[in-house]
N, C-alpha and C positions, 0 to 999 in steps of 0.2 A: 718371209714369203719366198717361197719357190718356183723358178720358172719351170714350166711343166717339160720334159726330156723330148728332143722332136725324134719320131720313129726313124726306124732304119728305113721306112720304105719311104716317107717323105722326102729325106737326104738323097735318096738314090732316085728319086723324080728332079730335084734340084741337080743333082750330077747330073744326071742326062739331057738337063736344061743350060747345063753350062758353068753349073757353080763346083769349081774343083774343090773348095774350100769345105762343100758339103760329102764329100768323097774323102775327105780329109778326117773331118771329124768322124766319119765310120770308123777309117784305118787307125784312130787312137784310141775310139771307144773299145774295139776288139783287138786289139794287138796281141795285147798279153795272153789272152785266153788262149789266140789260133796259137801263138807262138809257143806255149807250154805243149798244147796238144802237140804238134811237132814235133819237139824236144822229149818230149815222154815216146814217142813215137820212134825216132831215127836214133836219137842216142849221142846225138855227134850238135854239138853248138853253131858249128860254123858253117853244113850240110843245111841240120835245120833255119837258119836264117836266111839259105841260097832260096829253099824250099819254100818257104814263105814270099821272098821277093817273087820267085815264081808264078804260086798262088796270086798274089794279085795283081799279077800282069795278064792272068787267066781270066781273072774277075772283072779287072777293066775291059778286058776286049768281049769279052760274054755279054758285060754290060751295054757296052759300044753299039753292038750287032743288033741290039735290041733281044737276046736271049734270055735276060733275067727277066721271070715270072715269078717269084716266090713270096709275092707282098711282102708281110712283115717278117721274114724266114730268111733274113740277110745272115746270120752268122751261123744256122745251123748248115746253108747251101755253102757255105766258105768254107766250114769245116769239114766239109764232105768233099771238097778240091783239095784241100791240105792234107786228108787223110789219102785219098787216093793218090795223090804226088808222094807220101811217105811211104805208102807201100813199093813203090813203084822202086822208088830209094831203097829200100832196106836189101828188096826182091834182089836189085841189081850190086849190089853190095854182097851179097849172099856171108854175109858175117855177123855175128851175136854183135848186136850195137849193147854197149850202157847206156842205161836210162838213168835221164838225168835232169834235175828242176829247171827252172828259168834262169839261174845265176849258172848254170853247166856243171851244177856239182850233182856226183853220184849218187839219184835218190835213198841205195842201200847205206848210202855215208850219212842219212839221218835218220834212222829207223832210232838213235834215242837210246842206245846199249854204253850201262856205263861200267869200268871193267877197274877192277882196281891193280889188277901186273900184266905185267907187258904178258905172260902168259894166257891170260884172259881174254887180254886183245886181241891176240893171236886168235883165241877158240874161235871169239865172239867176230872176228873179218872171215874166220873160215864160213862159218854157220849162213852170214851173210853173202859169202860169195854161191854156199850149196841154194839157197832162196834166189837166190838170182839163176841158178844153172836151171833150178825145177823151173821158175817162173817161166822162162825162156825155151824149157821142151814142152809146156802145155802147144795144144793146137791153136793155130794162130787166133782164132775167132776167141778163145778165151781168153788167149794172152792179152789181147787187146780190150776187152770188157773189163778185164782185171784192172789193167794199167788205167785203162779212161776212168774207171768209176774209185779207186783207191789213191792214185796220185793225180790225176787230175782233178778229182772231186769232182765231177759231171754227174748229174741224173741220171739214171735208167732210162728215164726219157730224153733228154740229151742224146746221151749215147746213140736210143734206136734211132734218132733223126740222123745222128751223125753217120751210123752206121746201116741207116735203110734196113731196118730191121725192126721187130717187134717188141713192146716192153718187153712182152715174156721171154721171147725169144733171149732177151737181151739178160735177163733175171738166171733166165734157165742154163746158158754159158756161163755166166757170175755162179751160181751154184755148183756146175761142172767142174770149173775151176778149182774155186773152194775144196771139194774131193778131189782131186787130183791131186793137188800140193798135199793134202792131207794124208791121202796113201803113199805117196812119197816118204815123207814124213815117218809113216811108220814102219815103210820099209827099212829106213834108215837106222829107224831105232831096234829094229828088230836083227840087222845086222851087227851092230855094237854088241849085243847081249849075247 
């Protein structure tokens, strides 16, 4: 028998009644999630971790104020402060961050390419690094629905909460994308030949 999961928005009635313990258990039920968004986000392990301490020093004090209105919409309103502190980060960084997992290794270092000579290797980190230059000249709005919904594994619906955006909206960038890398793609190939 299973004890039934208490909501995010009960916890966050208990925080604002005084129970830090119930603020506690949010910050571990979500950790990981906000923290990848992040990290797929900045690119940088030890930026994204500042970013985060950030974020929820945001979230405490929004909470504090009596600001949080979002009942049960505790992690998509979180991730919409962590997303907008990322941007904010990369804006002022003005540099191609790597994207990179939770462990801070570089997502394109697991795309899963097995090469049998050092030759190979070689094609196969070039090929990986041109996937990483297109992914990174798409417009930011796609780059990002890319990244959330391919490496983060996030829903469409995720996303538009996260992104204040509409599924479709959110579908129709993810598709934009998709052709973009893909005309790249053939440009490429069409330059070889």
């Amino acid at each position: 028998m299973t004890t039934p999961l208490i909501t995010d928005g009960v916890l966050i009635k208990r925080y604002i009644d005084g129970n830090n313990a119930a603020f506690e258990t949010l910050l571990k039920r979500h950790r990981s999630r906000i923290l990848s968004s992040i990290y797929l986000l900045v690119g940088d392990r030890y930026v994204a971790e500042d970013i985060f301490q950030e974020t929820f020093i945001k979230v405490i004090h929004s909470i504090q104020k009596g600001k949080y209105n979002h009942e049960d919409k505790f992690l998509p309103w979180v991730l919409r402060i962590a997303r907008n502190m990322s941007i904010d980060t990369i804006r002022a960084r003005k540099r191609m961050p790597v994207v990179v997992d939770t462990e801070g290794r570089d997502i394109f270092d697991s795309l899963g390419i097995t090469v049998e000579s050092q030759e190979e290797y070689r094609v196969a980190k070039d090929d990986v690094d041109i996937l990483r230059q297109w992914i990174w000249e798409l417009p930011e709005d796609q780059r990002e629905v890319l990244i959330l919904r391919q490496y983060a594994d996030l829903s469409f619906k995720e996303i538009a909460a996260l992104t204040e955006t509409n599924i479709n909206t959110c579908i129709g960038r993810m598709h934009y994308a998709i052709l973009n890398l893909r005309k790249k793609m053939q440009k490429s190939v069409a330059k070889v030949k």
